[in-house]
N, CA, C and O of each residue as an XYZ file, in Angstrom:
716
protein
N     -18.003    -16.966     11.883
C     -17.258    -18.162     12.122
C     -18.229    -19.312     12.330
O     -19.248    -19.292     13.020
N     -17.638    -20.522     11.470
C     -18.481    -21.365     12.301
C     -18.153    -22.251     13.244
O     -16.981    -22.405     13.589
N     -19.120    -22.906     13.745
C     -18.775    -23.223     15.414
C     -18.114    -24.791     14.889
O     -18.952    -25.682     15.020
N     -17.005    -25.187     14.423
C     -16.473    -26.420     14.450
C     -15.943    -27.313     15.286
O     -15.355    -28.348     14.973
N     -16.165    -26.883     16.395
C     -16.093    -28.076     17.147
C     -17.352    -28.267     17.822
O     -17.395    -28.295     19.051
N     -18.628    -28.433     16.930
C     -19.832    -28.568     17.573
C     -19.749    -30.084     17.435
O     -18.827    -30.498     16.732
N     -20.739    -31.169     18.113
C     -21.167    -32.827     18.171
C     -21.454    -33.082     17.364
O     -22.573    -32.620     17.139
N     -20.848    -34.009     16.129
C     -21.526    -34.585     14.901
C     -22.649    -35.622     15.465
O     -22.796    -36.253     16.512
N     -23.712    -35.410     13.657
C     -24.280    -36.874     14.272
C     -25.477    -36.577     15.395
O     -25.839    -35.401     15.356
N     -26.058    -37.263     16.231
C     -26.999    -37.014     16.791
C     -26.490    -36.862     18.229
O     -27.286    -36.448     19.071
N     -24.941    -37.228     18.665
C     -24.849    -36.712     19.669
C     -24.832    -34.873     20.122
O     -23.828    -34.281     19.724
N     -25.360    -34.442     20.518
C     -25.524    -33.018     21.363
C     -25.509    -33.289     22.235
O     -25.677    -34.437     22.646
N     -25.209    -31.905     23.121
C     -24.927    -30.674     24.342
C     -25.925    -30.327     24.508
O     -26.923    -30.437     23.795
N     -25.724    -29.655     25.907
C     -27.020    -28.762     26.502
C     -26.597    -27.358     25.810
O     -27.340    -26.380     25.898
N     -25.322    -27.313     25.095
C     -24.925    -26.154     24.895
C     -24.229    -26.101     23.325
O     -23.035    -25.804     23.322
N     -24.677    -26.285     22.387
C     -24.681    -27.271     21.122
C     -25.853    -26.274     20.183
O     -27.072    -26.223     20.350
N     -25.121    -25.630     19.299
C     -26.057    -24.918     18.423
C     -26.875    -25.799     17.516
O     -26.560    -26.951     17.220
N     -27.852    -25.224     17.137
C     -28.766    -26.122     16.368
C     -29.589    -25.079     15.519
O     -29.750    -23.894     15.811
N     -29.995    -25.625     14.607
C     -30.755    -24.524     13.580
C     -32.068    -24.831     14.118
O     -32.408    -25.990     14.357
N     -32.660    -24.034     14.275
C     -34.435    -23.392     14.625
C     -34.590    -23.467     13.419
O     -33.862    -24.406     13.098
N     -35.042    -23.108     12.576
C     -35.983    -23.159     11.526
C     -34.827    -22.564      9.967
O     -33.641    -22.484     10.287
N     -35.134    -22.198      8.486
C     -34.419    -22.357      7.505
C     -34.450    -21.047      7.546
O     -35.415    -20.479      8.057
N     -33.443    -20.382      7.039
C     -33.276    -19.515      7.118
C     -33.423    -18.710      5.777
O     -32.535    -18.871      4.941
N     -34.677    -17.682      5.435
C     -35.148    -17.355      4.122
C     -34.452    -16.198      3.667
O     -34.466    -15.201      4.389
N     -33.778    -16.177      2.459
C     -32.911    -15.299      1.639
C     -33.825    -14.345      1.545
O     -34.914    -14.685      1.082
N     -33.620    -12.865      1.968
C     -34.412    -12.029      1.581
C     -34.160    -11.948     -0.125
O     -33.020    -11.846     -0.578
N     -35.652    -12.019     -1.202
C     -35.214    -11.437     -2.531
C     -34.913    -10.134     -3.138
O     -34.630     -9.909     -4.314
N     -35.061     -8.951     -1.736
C     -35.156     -7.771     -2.449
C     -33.981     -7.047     -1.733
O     -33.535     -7.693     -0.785
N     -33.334     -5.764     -1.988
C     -32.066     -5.820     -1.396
C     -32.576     -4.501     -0.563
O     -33.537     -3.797     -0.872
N     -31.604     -4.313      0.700
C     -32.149     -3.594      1.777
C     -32.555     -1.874      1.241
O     -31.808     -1.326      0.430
N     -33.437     -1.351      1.634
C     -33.930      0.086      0.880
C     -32.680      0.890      1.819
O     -32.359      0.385      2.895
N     -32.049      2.082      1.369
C     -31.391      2.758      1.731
C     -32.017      3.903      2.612
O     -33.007      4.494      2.180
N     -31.460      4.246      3.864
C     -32.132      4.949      4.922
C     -31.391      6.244      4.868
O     -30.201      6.203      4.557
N     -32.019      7.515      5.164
C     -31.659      8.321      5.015
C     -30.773      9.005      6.314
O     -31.516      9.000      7.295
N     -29.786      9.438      6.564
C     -29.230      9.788      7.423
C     -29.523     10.846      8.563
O     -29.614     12.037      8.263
N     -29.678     10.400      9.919
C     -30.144     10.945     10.698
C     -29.235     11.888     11.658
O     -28.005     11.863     11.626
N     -30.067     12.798     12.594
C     -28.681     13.449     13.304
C     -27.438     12.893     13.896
O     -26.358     13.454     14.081
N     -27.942     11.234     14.250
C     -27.072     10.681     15.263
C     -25.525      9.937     14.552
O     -24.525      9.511     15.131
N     -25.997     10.043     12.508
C     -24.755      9.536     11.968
C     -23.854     10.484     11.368
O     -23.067     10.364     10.429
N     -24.203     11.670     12.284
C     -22.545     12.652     12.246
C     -21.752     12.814     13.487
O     -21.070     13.758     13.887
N     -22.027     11.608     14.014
C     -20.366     11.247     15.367
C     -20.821      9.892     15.948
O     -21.927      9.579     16.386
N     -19.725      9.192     15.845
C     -19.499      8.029     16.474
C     -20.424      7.959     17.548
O     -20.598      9.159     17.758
N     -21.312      7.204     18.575
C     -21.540      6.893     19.318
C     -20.428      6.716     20.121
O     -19.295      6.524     19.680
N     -20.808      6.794     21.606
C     -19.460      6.366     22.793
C     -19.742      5.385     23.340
O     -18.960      4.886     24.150
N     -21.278      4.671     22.975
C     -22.236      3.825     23.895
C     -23.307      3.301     22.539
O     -23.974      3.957     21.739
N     -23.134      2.019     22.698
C     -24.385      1.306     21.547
C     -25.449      0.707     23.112
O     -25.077      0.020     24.063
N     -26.743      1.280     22.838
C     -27.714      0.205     23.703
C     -28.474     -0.439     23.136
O     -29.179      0.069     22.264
N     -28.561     -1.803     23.473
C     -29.261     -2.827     22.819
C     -30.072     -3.106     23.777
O     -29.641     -3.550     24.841
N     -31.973     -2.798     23.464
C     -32.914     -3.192     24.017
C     -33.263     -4.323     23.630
O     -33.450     -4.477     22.423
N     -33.476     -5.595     24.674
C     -34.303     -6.493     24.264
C     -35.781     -6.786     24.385
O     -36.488     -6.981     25.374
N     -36.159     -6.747     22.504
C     -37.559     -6.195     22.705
C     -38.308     -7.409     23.489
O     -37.998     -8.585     23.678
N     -39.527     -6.544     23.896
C     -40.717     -7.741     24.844
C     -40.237     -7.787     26.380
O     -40.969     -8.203     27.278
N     -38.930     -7.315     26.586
C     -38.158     -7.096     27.880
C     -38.283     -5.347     28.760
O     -38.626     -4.219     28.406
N     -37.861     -5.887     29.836
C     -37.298     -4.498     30.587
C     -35.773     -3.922     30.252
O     -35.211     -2.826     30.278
N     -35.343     -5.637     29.838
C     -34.221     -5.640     29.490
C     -32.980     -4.494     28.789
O     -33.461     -3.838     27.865
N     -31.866     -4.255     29.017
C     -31.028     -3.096     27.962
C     -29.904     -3.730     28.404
O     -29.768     -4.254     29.510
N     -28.793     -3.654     27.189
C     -27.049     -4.344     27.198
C     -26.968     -2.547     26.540
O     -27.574     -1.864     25.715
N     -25.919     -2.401     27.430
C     -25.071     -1.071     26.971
C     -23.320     -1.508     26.748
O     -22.607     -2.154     27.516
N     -22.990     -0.924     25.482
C     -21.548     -1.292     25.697
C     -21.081     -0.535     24.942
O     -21.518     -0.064     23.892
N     -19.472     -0.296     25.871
C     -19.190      0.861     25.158
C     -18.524      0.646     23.793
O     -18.031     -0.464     23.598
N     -18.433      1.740     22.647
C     -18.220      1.179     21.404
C     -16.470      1.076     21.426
O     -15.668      1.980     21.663
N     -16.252     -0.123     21.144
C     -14.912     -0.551     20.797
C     -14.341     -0.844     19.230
O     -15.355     -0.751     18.539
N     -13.245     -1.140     18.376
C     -13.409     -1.626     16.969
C     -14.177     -2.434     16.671
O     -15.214     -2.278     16.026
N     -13.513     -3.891     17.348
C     -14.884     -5.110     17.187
C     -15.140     -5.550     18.716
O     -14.402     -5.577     19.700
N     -16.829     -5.965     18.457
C     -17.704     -6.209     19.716
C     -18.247     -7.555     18.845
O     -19.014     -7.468     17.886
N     -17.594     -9.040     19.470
C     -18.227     -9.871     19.254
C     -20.066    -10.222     19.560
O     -20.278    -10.654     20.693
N     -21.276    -10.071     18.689
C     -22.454    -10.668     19.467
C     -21.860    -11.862     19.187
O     -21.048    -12.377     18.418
N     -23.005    -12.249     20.656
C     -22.926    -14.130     20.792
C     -23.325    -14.658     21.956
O     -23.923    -13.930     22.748
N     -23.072    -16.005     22.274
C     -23.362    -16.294     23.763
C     -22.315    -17.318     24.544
O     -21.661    -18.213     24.007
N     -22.322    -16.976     25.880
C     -20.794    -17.571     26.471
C     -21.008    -18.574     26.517
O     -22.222    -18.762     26.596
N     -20.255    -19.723     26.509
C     -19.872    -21.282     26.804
C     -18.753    -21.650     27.647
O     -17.830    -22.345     27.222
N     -18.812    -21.178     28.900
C     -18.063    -21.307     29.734
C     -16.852    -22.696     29.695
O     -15.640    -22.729     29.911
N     -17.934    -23.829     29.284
C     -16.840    -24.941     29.669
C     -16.136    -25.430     27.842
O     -15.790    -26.577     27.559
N     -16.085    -24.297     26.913
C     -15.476    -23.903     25.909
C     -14.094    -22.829     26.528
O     -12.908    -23.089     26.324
N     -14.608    -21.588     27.318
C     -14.059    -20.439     27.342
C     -13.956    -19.598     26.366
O     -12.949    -19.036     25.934
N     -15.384    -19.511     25.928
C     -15.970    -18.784     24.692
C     -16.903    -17.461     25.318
O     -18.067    -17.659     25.668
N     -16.335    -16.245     25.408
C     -17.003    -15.098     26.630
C     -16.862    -13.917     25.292
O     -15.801    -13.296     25.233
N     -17.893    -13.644     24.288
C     -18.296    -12.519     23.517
C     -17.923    -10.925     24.210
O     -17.604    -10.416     25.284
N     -18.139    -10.652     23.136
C     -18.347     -9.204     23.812
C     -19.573     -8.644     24.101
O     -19.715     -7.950     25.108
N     -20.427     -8.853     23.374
C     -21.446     -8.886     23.976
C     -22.375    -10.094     24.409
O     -23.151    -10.574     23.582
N     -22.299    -10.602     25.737
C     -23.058    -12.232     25.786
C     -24.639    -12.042     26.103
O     -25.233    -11.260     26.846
N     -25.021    -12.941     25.350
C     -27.254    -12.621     24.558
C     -27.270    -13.849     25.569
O     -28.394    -13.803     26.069
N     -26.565    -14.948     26.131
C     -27.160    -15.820     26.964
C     -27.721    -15.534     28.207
O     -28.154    -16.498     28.838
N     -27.821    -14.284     28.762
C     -28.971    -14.217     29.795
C     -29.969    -13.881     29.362
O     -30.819    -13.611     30.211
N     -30.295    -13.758     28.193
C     -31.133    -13.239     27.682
C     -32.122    -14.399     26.656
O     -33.100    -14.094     25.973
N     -31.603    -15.548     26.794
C     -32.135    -16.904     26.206
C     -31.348    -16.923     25.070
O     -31.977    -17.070     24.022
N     -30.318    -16.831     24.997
C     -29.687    -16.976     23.638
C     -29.455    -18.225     23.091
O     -29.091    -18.255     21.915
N     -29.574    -19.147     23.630
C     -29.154    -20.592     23.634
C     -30.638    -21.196     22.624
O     -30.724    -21.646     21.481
N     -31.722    -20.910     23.786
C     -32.493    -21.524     23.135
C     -33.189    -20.820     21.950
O     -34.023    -21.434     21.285
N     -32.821    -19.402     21.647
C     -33.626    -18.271     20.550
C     -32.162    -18.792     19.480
O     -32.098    -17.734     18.853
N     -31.263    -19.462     19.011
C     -30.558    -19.680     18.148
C     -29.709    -18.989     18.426
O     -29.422    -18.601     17.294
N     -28.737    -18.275     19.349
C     -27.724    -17.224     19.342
C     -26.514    -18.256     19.173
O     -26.528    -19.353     19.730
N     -25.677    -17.906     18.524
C     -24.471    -19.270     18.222
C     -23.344    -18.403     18.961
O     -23.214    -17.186     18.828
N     -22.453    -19.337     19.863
C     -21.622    -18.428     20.211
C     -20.925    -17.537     19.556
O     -20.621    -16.661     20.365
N     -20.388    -17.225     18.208
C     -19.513    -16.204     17.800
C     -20.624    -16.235     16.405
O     -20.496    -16.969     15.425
N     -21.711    -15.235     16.636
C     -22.526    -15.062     15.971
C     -22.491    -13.755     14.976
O     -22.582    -14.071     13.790
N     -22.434    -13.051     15.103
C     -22.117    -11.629     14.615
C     -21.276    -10.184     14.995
O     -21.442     -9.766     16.141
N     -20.579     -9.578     14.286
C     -19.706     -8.449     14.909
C     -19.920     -7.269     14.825
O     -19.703     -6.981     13.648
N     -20.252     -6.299     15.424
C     -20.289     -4.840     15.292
C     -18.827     -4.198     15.352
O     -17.929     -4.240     16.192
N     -18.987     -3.517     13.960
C     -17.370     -3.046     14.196
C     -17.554     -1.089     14.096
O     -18.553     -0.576     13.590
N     -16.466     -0.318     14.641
C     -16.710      0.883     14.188
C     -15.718      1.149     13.079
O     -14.570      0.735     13.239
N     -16.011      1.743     12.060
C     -15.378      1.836     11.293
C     -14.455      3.428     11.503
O     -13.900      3.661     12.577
N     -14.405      4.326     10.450
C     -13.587      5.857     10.780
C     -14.944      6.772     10.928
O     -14.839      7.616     11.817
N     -16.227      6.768     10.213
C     -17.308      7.441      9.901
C     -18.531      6.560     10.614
O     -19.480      7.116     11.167
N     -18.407      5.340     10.543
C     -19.980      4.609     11.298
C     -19.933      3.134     11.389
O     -19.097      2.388     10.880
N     -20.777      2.881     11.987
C     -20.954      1.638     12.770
C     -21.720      0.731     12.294
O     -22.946      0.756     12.404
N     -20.775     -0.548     11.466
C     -21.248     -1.554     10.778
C     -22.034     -2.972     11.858
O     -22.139     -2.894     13.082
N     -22.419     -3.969     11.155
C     -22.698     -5.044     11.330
C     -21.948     -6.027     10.250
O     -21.728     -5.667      9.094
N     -21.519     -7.539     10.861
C     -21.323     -8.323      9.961
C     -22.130    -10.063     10.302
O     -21.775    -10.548     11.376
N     -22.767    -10.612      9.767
C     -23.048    -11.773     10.281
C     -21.901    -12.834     10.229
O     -21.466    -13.080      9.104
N     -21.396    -13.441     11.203
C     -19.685    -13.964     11.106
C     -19.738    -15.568     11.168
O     -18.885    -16.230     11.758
N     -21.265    -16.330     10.228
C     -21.120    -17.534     10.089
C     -21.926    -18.229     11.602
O     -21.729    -18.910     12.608
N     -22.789    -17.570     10.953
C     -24.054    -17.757     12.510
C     -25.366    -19.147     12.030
O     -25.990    -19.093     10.970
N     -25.538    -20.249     13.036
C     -26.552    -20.920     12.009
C     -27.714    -20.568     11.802
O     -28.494    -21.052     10.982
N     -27.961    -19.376     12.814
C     -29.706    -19.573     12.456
C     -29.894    -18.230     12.000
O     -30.993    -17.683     12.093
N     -28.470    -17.424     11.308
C     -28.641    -16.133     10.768
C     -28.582    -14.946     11.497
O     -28.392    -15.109     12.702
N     -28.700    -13.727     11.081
C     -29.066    -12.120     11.158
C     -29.817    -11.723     10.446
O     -29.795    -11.973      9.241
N     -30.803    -10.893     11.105
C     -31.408     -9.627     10.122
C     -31.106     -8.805     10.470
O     -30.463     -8.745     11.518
N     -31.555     -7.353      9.470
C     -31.549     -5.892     10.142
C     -32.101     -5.602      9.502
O     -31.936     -5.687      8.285
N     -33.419     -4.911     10.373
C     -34.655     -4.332      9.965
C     -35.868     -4.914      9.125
O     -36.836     -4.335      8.632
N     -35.325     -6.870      9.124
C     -35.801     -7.741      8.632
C     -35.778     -8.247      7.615
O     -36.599     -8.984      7.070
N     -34.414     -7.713      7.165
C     -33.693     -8.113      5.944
C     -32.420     -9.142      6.185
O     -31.502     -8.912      6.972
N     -32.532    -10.240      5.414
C     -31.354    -11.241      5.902
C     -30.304    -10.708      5.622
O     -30.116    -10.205      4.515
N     -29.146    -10.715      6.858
C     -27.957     -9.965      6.257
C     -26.582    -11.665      5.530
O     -26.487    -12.782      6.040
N     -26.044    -11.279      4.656
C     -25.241    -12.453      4.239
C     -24.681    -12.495      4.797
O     -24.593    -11.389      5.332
N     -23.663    -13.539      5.421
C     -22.603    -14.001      5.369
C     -21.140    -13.118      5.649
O     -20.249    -13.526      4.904
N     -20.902    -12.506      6.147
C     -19.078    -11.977      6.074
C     -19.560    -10.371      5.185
O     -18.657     -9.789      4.585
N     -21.095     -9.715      5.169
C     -21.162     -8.676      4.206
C     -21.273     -7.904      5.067
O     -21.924     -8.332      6.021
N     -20.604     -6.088      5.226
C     -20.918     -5.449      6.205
C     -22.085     -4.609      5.595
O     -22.371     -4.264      4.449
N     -22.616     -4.430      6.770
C     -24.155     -3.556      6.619
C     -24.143     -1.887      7.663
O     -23.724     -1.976      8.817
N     -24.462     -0.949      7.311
C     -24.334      0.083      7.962
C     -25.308      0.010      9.166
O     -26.486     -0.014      8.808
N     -25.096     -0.032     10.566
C     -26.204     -0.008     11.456
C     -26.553      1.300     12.482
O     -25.715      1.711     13.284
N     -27.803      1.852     12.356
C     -28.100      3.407     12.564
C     -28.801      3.314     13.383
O     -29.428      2.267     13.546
N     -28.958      4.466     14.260
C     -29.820      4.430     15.706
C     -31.544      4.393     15.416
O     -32.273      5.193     14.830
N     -31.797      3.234     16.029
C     -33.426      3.038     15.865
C     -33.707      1.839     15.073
O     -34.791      1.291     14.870
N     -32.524      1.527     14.661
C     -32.591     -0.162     14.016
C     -32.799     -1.175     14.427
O     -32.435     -1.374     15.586
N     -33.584     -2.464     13.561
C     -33.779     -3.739     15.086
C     -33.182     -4.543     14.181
O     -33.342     -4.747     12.978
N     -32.483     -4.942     14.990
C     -31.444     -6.154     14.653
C     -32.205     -7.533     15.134
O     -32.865     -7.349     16.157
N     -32.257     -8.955     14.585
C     -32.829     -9.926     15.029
C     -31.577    -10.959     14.885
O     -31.077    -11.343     13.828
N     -31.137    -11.365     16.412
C     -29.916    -12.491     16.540
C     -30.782    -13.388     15.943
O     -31.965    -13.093     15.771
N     -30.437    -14.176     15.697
C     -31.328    -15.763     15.670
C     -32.730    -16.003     15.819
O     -33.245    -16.412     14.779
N     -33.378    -15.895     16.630
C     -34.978    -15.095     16.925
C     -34.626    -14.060     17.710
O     -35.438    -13.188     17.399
N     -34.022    -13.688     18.411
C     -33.857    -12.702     19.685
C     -33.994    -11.383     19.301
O     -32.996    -10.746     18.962
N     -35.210    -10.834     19.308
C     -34.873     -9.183     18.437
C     -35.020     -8.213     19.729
O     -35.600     -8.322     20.809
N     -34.134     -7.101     19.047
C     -32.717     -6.419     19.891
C     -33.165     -4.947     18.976
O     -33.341     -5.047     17.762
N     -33.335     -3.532     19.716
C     -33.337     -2.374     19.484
C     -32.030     -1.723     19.733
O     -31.458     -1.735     20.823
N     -31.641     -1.220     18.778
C     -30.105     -0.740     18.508
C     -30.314      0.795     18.809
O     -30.631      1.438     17.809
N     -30.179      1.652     20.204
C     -29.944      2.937     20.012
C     -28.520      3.037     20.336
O     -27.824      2.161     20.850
N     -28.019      4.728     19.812
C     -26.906      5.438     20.125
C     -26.674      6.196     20.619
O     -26.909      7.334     20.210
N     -26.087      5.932     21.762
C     -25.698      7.316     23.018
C     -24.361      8.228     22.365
O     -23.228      7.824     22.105
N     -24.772      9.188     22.255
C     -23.749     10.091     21.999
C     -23.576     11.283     23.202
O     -24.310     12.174     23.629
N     -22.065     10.760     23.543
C     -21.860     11.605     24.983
C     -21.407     13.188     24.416
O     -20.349     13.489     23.863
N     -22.658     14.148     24.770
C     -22.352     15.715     24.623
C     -21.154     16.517     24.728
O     -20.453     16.284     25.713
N     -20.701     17.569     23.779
C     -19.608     18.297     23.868
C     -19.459     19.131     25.196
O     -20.311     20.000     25.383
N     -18.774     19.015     25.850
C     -18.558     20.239     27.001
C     -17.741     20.994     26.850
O     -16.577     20.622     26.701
N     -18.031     22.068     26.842
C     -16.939     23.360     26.803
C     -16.602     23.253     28.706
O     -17.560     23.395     29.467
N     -15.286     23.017     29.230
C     -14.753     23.583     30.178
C     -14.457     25.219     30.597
O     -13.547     25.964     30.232
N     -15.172     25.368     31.168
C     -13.667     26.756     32.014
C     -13.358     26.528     33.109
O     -13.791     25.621     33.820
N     -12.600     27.298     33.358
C     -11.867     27.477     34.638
C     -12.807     27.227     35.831
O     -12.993     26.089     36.262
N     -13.286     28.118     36.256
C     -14.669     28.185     37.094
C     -15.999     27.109     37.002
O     -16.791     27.040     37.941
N     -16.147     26.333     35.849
C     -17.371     25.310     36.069
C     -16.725     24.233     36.493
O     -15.526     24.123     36.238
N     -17.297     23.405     37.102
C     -17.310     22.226     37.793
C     -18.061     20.770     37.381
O     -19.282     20.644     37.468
N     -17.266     19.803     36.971
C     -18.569     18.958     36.164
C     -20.074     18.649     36.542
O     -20.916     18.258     35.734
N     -20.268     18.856     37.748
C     -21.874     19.192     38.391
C     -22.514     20.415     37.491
O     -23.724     20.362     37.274
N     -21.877     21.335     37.044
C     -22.486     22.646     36.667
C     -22.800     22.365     34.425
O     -23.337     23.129     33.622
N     -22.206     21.072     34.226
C     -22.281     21.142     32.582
C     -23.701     21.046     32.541
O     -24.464     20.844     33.486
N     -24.030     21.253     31.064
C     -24.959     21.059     30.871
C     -25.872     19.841     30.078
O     -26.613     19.733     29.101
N     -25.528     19.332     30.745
C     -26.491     17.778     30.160
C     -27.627     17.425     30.878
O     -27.777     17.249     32.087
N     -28.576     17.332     29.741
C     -30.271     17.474     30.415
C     -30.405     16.414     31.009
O     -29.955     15.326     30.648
N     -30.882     16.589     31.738
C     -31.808     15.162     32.917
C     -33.113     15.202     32.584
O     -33.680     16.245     32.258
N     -33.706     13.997     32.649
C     -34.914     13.469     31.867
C     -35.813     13.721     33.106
O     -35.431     13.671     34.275
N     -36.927     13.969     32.717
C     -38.069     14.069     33.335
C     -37.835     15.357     34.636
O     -36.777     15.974     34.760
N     -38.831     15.529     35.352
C     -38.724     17.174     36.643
C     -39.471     16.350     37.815
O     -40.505     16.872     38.231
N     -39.087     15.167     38.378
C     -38.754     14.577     39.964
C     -40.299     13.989     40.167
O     -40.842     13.749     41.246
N     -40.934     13.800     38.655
C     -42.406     12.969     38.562
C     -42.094     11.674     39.357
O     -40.921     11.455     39.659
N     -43.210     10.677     39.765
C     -42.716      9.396     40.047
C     -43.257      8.569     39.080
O     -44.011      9.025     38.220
N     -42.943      7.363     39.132
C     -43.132      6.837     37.537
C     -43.593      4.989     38.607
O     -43.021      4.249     39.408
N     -44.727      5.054     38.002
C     -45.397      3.562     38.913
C     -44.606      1.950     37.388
O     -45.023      1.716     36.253
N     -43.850      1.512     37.902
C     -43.756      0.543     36.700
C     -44.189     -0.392     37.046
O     -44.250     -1.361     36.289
């Protein structure tokens, strides 16, 4: 989408998208990736690391998950909001791009963003969906973003186990970790 009720003209906002730099047509078309364990079941959880950060946005996967960034005195609140994360000033336009799940996997669309999408550093067009797979880096506007997929484990119930007793591994054996 684009943002039409932005300030013509030279009046601007503190909160007023603006193009950062031109945005270069990739000429070659994206190489096809081979399918990994994680694209035989939906994710329940997309986490988006922001790289150069400590930073992580977890959310759980819904049909569509607006990216973008909020504009409160619009009442423009994404589904996923990149403005604590500098979205304003890295080019994030409020209704910038959508992750949708489809029946089999989990697209991207760029939804009329000014300062663009990539994935994996390929410009994505305009309204085109792109397949997005765990370990992918997505770049909002400048803001680049590590795309993993949590896939919550099968549990067999019985009678007698207790959800304390499933078996889902816990990371690391009670090391301490200096960060």
């Amino acid at each position: 989408m684009t943002d039409l009720s932005e300030p013509s003209g030279e009046e601007t906002t503190q909160h007023s998208t603006r193009h950062l730099e031109t945005v270069q047509e990739s000429a070659e078309k994206m190489p096809v990736r081979a399918t990994g364990p994680l694209d035989q079941v939906l994710p329940w959880v997309i986490e988006l690391r922001v790289v150069g950060t400590a930073s992580t946005i977890q959310v759980r996967v819904s049909e569509h998950m607006i990216i973008g960034r909020s504009d409160p005195e619009r009442g423009i609140e994404p589904d996923i909001n990149l403005a604590p994360y500098g979205g304003h000033v890295l080019g994030v336009s409020r209704h910038h791009a959508v992750i949708a799940a489809t029946e089999d996997r989990i697209i991207i669309r760029d939804i009329g963003s000014s300062n663009g999408t990539r994935l994996n550093g390929y410009v994505l067009h305009r309204g085109e969906d792109y397949r997005l797979r765990h370990g992918d880096e997505l770049t909002v506007g400048q803001l680049h973003l590590q795309v993993l997929f949590a896939v919550v484990p099968l549990v067999v119930e019985n009678e007698n186990d207790s959800a304390t007793d499933s078996l889902i591994p816990k990371p690391g054996s009670g090391q301490h970790i200096l960060v």
